[in-house]
C-alpha positions as CSV (number, residue, x, y, z in Angstrom):
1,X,0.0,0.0,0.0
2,X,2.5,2.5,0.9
3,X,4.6,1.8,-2.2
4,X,1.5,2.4,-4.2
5,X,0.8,5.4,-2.3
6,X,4.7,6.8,-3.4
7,X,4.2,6.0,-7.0
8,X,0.5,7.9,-7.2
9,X,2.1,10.9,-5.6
10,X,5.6,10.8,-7.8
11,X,3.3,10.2,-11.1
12,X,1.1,13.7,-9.4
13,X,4.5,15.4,-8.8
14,X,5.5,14.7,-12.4
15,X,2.3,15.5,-14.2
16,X,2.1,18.7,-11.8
17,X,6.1,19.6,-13.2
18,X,5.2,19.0,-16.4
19,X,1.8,21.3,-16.4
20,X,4.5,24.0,-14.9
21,X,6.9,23.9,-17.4
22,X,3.9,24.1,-20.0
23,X,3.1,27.0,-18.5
24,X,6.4,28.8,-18.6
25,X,7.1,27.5,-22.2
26,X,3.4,28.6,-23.4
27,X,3.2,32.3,-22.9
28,X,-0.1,33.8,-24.6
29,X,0.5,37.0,-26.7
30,X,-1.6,40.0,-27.6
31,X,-1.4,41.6,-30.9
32,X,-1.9,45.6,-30.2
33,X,-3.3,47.6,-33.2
34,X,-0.5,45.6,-35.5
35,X,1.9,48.2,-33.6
36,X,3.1,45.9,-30.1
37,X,3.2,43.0,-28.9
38,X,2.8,41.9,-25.2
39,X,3.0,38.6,-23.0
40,X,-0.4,38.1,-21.3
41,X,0.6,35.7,-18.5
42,X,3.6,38.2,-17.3
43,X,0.8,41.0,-17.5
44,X,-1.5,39.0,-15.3
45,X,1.5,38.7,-13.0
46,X,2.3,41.8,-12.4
47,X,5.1,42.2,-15.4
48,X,4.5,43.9,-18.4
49,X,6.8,43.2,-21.1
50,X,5.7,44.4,-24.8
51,X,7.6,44.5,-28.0
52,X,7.4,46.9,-31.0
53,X,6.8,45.9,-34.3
54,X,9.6,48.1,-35.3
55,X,11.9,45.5,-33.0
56,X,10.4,42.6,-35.3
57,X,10.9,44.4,-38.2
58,X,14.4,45.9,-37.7
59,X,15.4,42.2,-36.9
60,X,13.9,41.2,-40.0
61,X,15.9,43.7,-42.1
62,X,18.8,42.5,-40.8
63,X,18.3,39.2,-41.9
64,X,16.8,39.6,-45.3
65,X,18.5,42.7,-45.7
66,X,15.5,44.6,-47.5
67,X,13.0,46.7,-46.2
68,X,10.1,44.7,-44.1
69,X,6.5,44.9,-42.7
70,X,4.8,42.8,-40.8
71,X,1.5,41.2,-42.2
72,X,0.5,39.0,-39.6
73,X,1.6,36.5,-36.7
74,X,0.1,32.9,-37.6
75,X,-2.0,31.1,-34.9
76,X,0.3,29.3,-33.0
77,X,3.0,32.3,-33.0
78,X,5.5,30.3,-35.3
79,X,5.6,31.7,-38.5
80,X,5.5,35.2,-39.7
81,X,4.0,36.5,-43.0
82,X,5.8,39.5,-44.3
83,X,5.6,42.0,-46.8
84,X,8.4,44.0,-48.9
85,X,8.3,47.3,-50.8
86,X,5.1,47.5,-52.7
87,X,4.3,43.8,-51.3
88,X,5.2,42.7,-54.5
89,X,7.3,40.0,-52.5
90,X,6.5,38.2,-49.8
91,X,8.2,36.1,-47.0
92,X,6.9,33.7,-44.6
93,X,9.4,33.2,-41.9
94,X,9.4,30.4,-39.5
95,X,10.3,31.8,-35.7
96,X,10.7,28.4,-34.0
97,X,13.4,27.6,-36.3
98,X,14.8,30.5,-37.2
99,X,14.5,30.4,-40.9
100,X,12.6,31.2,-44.5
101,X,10.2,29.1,-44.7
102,X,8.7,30.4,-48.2
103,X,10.3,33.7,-49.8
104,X,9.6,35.2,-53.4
105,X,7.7,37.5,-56.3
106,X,3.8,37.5,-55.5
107,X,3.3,34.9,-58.5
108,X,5.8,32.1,-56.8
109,X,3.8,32.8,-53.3
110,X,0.7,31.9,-55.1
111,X,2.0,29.0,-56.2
112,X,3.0,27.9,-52.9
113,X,0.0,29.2,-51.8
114,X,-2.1,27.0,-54.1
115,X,-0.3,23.8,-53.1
116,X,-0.2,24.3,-49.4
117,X,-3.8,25.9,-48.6
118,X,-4.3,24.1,-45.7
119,X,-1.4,24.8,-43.9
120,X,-1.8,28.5,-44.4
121,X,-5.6,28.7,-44.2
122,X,-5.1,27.1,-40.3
123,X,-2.1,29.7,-39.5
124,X,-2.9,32.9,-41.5
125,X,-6.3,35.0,-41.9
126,X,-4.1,37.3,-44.4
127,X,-3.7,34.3,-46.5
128,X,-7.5,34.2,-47.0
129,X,-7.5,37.8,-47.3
130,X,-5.0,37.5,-49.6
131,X,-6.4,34.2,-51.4
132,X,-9.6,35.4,-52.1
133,X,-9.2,39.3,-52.7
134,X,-6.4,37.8,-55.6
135,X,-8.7,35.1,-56.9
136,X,-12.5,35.5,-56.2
137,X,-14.7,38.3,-57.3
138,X,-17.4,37.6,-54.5
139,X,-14.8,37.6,-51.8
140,X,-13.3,40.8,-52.8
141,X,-16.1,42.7,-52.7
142,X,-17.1,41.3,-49.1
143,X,-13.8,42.6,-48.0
144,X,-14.2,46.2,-48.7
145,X,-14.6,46.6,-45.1
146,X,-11.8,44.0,-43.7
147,X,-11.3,45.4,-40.3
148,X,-14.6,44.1,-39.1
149,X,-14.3,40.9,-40.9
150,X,-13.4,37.8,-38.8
151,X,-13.3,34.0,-39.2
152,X,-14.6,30.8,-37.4
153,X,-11.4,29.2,-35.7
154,X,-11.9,26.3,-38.6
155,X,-11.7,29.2,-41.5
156,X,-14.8,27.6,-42.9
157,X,-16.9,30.9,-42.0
158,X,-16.6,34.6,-41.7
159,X,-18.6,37.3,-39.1
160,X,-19.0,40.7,-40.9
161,X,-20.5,43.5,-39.4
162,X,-22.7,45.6,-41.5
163,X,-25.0,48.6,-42.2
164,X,-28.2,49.5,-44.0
165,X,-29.6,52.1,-45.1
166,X,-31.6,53.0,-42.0
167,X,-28.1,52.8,-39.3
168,X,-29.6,49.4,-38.4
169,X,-26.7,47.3,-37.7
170,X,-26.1,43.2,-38.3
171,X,-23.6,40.6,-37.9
172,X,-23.8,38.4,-41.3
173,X,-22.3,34.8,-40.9
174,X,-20.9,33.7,-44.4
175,X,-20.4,30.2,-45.6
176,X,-17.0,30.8,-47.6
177,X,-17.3,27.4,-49.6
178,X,-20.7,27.9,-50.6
179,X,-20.4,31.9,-50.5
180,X,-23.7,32.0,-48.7
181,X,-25.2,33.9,-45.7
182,X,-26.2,31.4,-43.1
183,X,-26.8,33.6,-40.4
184,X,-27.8,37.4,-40.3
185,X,-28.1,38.8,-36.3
186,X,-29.7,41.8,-35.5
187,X,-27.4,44.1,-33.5
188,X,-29.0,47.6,-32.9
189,X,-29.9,50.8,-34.7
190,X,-27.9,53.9,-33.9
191,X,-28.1,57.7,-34.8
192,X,-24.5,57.9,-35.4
193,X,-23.7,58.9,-39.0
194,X,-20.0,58.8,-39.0
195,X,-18.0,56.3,-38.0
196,X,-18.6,52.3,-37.3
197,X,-20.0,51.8,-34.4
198,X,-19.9,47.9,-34.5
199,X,-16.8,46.3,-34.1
200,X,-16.3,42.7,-34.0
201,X,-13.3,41.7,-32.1
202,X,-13.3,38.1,-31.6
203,X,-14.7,34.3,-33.0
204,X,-13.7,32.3,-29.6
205,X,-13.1,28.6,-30.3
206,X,-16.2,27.5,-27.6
207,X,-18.1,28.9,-30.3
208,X,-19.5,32.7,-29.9
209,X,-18.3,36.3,-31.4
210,X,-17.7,38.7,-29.3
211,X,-18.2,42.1,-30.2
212,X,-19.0,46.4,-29.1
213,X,-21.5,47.8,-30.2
214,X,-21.8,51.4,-28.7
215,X,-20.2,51.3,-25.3
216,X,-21.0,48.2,-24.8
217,X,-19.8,44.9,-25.2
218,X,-21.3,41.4,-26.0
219,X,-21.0,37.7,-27.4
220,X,-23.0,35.8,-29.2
221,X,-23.3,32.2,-29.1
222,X,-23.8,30.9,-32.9
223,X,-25.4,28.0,-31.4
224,X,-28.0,29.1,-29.3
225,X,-28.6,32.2,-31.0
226,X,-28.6,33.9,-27.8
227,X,-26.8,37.4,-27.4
228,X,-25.0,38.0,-24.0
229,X,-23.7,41.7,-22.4
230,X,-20.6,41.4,-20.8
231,X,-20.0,45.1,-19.7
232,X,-20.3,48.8,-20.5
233,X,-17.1,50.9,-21.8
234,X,-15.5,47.7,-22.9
235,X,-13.9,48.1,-26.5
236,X,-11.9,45.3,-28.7
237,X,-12.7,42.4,-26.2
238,X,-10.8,39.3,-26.5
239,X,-11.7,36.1,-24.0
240,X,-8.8,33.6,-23.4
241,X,-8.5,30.5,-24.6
242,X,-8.9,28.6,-20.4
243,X,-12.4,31.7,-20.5
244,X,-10.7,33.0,-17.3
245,X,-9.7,36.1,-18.5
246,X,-10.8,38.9,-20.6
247,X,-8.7,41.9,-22.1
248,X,-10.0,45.2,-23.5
249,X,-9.6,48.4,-24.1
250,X,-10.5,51.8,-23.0
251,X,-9.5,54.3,-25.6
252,X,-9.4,58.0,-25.4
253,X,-12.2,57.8,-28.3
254,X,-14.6,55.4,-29.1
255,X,-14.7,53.9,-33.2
256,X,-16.6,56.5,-34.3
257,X,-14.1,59.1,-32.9
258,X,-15.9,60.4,-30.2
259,X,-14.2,61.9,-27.3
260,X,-14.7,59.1,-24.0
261,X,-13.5,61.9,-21.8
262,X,-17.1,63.5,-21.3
263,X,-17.8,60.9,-19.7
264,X,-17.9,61.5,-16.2
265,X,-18.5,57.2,-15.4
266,X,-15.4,56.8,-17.6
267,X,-12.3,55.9,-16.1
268,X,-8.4,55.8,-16.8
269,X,-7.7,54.5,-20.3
270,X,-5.2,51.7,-21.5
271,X,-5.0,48.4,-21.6
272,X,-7.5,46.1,-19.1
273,X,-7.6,42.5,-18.0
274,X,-10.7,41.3,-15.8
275,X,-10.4,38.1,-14.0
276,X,-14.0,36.6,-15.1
277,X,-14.0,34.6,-11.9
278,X,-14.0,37.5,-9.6
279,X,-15.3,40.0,-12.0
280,X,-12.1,42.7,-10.8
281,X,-10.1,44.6,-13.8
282,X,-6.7,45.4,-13.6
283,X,-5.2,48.2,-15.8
284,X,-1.6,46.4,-16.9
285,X,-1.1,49.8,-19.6
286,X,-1.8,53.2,-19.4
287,X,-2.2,55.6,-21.8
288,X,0.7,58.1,-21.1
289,X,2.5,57.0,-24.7
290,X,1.4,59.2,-27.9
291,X,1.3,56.2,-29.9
292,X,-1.2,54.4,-27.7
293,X,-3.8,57.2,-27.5
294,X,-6.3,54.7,-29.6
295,X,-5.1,51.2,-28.4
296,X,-7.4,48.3,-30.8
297,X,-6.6,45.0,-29.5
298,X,-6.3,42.2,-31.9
299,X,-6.1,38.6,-31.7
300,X,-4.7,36.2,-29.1
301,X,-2.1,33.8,-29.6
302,X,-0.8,31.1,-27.9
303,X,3.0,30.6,-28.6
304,X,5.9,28.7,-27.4
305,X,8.1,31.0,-29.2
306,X,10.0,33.1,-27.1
307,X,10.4,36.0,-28.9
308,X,12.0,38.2,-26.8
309,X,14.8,35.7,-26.2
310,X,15.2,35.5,-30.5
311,X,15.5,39.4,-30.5
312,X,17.9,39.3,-27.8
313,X,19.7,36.9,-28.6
314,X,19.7,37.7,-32.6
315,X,19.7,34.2,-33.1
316,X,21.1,31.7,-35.9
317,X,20.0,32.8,-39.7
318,X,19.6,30.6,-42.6
């Protein structure tokens, strides 16, 4: 009995070292209005670390030794998509390994493109914008509004917010295979006339979109059809992957430019996470920085990429 009892609590103390090190090597990262970067789980700690675009990109010039932008970080934090000059030419760079993975003219990407769809569809939604605004008429004209376009985690559907004539807002759900609308929610009707009040922010993998609309923020489960509020002066909501946590913004002004500051219920502005178990927010960064007067939150990704170690470090080229 009490050797059995030594072997359950060394497999426990194993599993439990092993969940650890997951942790440390798994850090979740933020992508902050495709300007910064920061590490989620050292924010929720206490430590803020961010990195600037301009770091990626200065590393990436002196690698490829041309002038680069950043497109977009692929799902699991791995690869990068880049763009050079006129975007003419393209590079998708694998972090983990510190190489090229695919470089050339924008006629050789699509033919990589072409012959590995699946793999990009999974890790990039710029390779969908870029698939279908290159190669289908229908999808080009949905994206004439990208920014509040989004995609189910399996890239078979898109969320796009919309307009009529009347300021009545909806949410379409598009089947992209058969390039029909499967779903069309009712959002609101507002008396704004400039600007876009709706702004969806994220398609969670559980299976609802969250979204502002107003001041407000909301989800909406696609399977029960059911729209939920989750708070009042919360903009670009994202929900993590474990649901415990939730990170938004509070700008200076709202998306259709509106000064927040009149406001007398509105408080500092930066960056918030709020713990969803105890319903408390934490501001992890203020706005005291020029550049983050406005900060949109993008997507989350989960990454065992240590990119501030490869930046540091400069790391081995190929």
């Amino acid at each position: 009995m009490k050797k059995r009892f030594l072997l359950l609590f060394s497999i426990l103390i194993f599993v439990a070292l092993i969940c650890i090190g997951c942790t440390n090597k798994c850090p979740t990262w933020i992508v902050l209005n495709d300007d910064s970067i920061i590490n989620l789980n050292s924010a929720i700690k206490g430590d803020l670390k961010i990195i600037k675009y301009k770091e990626l990109s200065n590393y990436f010039e002196s690698i490829l030794h041309k002038d680069c932008f950043i497109q977009e970080i692929s799902s699991d934090g791995q690869y990068i998509w880049i763009s050079h000059g006129d975007n003419k030419e393209q590079t998708i760079y694998n972090m983990a390994n510190n190489k090229i993975e695919i470089q050339g003219l924008e006629n050789d990407i699509s033919q990589y493109i072409e012959k590995n769809e699946e793999f990009l569809k999974d890790k990039f939604s710029h390779f969908l914008i870029y698939r279908y605004i290159h190669i289908d008429d229908y999808c080009k004209r949905i994206f004439e509004r990208i920014s509040n376009t989004l995609y189910s985690p399996n890239k078979r559907y898109m969320a796009k917010g919309i307009e009529d004539e009347d300021n009545n807002y909806f949410i379409n759900i598009i089947d992209i295979n058969k390039k029909k609308i499967i779903d069309k929610i009712y959002i609101g009707e507002t008396g704004v006339f400039y600007g876009y009040p709706l702004y969806i922010s994220q398609w969670h993998k559980t299976g609802y979109i969250v979204y502002t609309f107003e001041h407000k923020a909301y989800k909406y489960d696609v399977r029960t059809k059911k729209i939920i509020e989750l708070g009042k002066y919360i903009f670009y909501p994202s929900i993590t992957k474990d649901e415990k946590y939730m990170i938004y913004s509070k700008p200076i002004y709202d998306t259709c430019e509106r000064d927040l500051d009149c406001f007398v219920d509105y408080n500092e502005t930066g960056i918030y996470i709020r713990n969803l178990e105890t319903g408390t927010d934490t501001n992890i960064l203020k706005n005291k920085e020029s550049d983050f007067y406005n900060i949109i939150l993008g997507k989350l990704i989960n990454t065992q990429v240590d990119y501030e170690k490869i930046l540091e470090n400069g790391g081995s080229h190929e």
